[in-house]
C-alpha positions, 0 to 999 in steps of 0.5 A: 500500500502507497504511504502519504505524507504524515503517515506512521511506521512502525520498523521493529528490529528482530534478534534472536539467540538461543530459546530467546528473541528480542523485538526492538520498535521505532516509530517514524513519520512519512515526511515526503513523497515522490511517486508511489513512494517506497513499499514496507519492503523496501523501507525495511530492507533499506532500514536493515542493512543500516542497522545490522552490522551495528547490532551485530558488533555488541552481540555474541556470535550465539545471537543473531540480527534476524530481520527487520519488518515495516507496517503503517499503524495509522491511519487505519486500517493497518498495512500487512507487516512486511520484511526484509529479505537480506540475511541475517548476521550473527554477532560479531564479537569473539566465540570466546565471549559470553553473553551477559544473564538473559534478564540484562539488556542495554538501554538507548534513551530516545530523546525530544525537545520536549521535556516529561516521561511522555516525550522520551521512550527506550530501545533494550539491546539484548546478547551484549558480553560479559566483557562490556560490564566494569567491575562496578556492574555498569557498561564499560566504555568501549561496550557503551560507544558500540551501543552509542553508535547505533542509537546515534544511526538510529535518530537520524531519518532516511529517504528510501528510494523504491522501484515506484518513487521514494519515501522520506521519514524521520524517527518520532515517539508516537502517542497512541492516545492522540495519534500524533507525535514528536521527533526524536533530536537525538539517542544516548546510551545509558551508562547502567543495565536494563533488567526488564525481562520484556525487550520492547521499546513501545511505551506509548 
C-alpha cells in the first residue's frame, strides 16, 4: 500500500539467540513523497542493512540480527507487516565471549525537545558480553560507544528510494492516545543495565 505524507511506521528490529528473541520498535513519520513512494519492503530492507552490522558488533556470535519488518499503524486500517529479505548476521564479537544473564539488556534513551516521561521512550539491546560490564556492574566504555553508535544511526531519518518513487521519514515517539507525535533530536546510551525481562521499546 502507497504511504502519504504524515503517515506512521512502525520498523521493529528482530534478534534472536538461543530459546530467546528480542523485538526492538521505532516509530517514524512519512515526511515526503515522490511517486508511489517506497513499499514496507523496501523501507525495511533499506532500514536493515543500516542497522545490522551495528547490532551485530555488541552481540555474541550465539545471537543473531534476524530481520527487520515495516507496517503503517495509522491511519487505519493497518498495512500487512512486511520484511526484509537480506540475511541475517550473527554477532560479531569473539566465540570466546559470553553473553551477559538473559534478564540484562542495554538501554538507548530516545530523546525530544520536549521535556516529561511522555516525550522520551527506550530501545533494550539484548546478547551484549560479559566483557562490556566494569567491575562496578555498569557498561564499560568501549561496550557503551558500540551501543552509542547505533542509537546515534538510529535518530537520524532516511529517504528510501523504491522501484515506484521514494519515501522520506524521520524517527518520532508516537502517542497512541492522540495519534500524533514528536521527533526524536537525538539517542544516548545509558551508562547502567536494563533488567526488564520484556525487550520492547513501545511505551506509548
Amino acid at each position: 500500500m502507497a504511504h502519504s505524507v504524515g503517515d506512521y511506521l512502525l520498523l521493529r528490529v528482530v534478534c534472536e539467540s538461543t530459546n530467546e528473541v528480542s523485538v526492538n520498535n521505532m516509530h517514524y513519520r512519512v515526511d515526503s513523497k515522490t511517486g508511489n513512494g517506497a513499499t514496507n519492503s523496501e523501507i525495511a530492507e533499506v532500514m536493515f542493512n543500516r542497522w545490522k552490522n551495528l547490532y551485530a558488533a555488541f552481540m555474541t556470535p550465539q545471537a543473531s540480527v534476524m530481520r527487520c519488518s515495516c507496517s503503517r499503524i495509522w491511519p487505519i486500517p493497518p498495512d500487512p507487516e512486511e520484511w526484509s529479505t537480506s540475511a541475517s548476521v550473527p554477532g560479531a564479537l569473539a566465540p570466546t565471549d559470553q553473553p551477559l544473564p538473559r534478564m540484562v539488556a542495554g538501554i538507548l534513551t530516545k530523546l525530544t525537545a520536549s521535556a516529561g516521561v511522555r516525550y522520551r521512550g527506550r530501545v533494550y539491546l539484548g546478547y551484549l558480553t560479559e566483557t562490556a560490564n566494569d567491575t562496578d556492574a555498569t557498561p564499560t566504555a568501549a561496550g557503551r560507544a558500540l551501543m552509542q553508535a547505533l542509537a546515534t544511526d538510529m535518530a537520524i531519518g532516511d529517504t528510501i528510494v523504491g522501484v515506484g518513487g521514494s519515501t522520506g521519514i524521520n524517527p518520532v515517539i508516537f502517542h497512541k492516545d492522540t495519534k500524533t507525535s514528536t521527533y526524536i533530536t537525538g539517542m544516548n546510551a545509558r551508562d547502567y543495565w536494563g533488567t526488564q525481562r520484556r525487550r520492547n521499546n513501545d511505551r506509548k
